[in-house]
C-alpha positions in Angstrom: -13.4 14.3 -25.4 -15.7 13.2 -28.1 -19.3 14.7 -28.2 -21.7 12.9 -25.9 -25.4 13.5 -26.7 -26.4 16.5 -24.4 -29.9 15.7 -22.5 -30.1 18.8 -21.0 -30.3 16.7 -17.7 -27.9 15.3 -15.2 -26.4 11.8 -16.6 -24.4 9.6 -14.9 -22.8 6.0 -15.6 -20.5 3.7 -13.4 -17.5 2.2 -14.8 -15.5 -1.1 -14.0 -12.9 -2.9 -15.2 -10.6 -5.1 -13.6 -6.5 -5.0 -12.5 -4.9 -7.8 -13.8 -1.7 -9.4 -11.8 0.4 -7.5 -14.8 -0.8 -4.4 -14.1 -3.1 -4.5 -17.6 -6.6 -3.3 -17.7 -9.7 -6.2 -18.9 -13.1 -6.6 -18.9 -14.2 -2.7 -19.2 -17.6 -1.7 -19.3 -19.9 1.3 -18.5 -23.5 1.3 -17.2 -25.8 4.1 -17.3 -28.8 5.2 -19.5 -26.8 7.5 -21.5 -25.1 5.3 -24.4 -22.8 7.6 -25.6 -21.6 8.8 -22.1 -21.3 5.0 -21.5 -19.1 4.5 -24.8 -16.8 7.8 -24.3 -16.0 6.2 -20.4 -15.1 2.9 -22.0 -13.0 4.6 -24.6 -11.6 6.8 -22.1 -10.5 4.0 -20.0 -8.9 2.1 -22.2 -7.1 5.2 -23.5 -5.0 5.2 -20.6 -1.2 4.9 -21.3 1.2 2.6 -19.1 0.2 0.1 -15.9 -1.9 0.3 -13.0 -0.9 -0.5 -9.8 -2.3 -4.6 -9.0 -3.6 -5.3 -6.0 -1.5 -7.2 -3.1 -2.5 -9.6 -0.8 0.2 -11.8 1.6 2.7 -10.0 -0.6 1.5 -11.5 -3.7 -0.3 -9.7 -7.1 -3.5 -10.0 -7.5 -6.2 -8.8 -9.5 -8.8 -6.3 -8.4 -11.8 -5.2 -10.1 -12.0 -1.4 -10.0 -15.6 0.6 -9.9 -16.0 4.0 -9.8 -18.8 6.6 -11.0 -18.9 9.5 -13.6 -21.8 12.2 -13.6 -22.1 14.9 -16.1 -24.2 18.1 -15.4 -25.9 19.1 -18.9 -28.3 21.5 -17.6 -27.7 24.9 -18.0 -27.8 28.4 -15.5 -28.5 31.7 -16.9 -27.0 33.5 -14.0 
């Protein structure tokens, strides 16, 4: 993983990207105040080797958008 700016503070972004009838990943982006958390979830998306899994419906491919959140924990415990 890439250095991401650490804020001391919990950071967090939400990802989507969509599932296309192929199997092929489009349309990826990440939102969250952090930019380079957002940039290193992109990245790390579109890193992934191989197919997804498309979505079905009557039997037939279709796409699906997929949406799912990332939070980092910078803060640190002196325990």
């Amino acid at each position: 993983m890439r250095k991401v700016l650490n804020t001391g503070k919990k950071e967090s972004c939400e990802v989507t990207f969509v599932v296309e009838r192929d199997g092929s990943v489009s349309g990826v982006e990440a939102f969250g105040t952090n930019e380079e958390l957002n940039n290193e979830a992109v990245r790390s998306v579109l890193k992934i080797k191989g197919n997804w899994i498309p979505g079905e419906v009557n039997g037939m491919k279709v796409r699906g958008r997929m949406k799912f959140p990332i939070s980092i924990d910078f803060t640190q415990n002196n325990n």
